[in-house]
C-alpha positions as CSV (number, residue, x, y, z in Angstrom):
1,X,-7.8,-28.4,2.1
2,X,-4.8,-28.0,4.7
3,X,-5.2,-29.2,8.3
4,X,-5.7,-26.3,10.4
5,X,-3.8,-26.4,13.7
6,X,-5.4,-24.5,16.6
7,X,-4.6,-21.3,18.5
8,X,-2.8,-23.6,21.4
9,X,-0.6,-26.4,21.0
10,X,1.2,-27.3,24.4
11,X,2.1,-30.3,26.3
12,X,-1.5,-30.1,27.3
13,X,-3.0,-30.8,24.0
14,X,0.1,-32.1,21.9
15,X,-1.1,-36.2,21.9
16,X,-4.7,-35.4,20.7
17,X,-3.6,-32.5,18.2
18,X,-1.2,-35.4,17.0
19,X,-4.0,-37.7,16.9
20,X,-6.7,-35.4,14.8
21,X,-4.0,-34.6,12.2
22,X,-3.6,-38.6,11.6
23,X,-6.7,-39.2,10.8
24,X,-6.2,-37.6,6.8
25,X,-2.5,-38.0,6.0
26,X,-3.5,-36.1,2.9
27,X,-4.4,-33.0,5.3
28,X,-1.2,-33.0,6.7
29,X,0.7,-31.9,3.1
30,X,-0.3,-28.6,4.2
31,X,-0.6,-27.8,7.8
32,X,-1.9,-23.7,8.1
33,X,-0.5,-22.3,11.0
34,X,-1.9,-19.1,11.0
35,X,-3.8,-19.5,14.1
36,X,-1.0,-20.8,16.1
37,X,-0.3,-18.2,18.8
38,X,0.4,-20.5,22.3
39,X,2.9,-23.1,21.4
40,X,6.1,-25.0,22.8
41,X,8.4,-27.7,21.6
42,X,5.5,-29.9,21.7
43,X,4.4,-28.4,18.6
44,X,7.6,-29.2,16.6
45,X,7.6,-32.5,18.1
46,X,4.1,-33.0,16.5
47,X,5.4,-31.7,13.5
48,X,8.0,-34.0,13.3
49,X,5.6,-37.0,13.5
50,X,3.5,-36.0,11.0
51,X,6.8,-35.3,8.8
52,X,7.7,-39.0,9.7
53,X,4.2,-40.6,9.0
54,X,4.4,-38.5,5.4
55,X,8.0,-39.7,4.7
56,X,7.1,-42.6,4.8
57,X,4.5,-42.5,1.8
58,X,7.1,-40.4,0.1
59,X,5.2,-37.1,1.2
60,X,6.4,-34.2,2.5
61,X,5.1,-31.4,5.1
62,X,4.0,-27.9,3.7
63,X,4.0,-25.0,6.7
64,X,1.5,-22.6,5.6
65,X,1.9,-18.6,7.8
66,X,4.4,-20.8,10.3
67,X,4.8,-18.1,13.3
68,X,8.5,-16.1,13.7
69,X,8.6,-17.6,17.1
70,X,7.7,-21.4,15.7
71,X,11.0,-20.8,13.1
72,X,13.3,-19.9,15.8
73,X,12.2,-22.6,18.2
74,X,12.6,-25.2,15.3
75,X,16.2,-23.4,14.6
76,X,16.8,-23.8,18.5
77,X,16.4,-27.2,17.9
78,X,17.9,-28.1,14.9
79,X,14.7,-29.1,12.8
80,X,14.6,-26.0,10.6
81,X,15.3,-27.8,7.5
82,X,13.6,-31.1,8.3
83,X,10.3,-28.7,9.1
84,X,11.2,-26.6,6.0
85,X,11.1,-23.6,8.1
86,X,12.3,-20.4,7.0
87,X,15.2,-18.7,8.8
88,X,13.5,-16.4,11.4
């Protein structure tokens, strides 16, 4: 079952969003984010942890339905490839 993130993930809510998804590393394999409709680069920087925490049990992050506006943001910032984001 993949960790579901919610509708908003800002500044606001980016350290306990972080927190929930830690709680099952084996959630985090696939992350759905379908839902995901208010975002900023507080969501790729949660991304990026997760990514690291996985890494390091030689695990890798799965986006599942990652929104056009999520892929260009994590072009924007040159994670793309380490998020396995698709080229907007």
């Amino acid at each position: 079952m993949p960790y579901t993130l919610p509708s908003t993930l800002t500044q606001q809510n980016a350290l306990a969003v972080e927190a929930d998804g830690l709680r099952d590393l084996a959630k985090l394999e696939r992350v759905d984010c379908a839902a995901l409709s208010d975002f900023d680069s507080s969501a790729l920087a949660v991304l990026i942890a997760w990514q690291k925490k996985l890494r390091q049990v030689q695990r890798e992050l799965i986006l599942v339905s990652p929104p056009p506006k999520l892929c260009v943001l994590a072009q924007v910032y040159g994670v793309a490839e380490l998020l396995g984001t698709p080229a907007a």
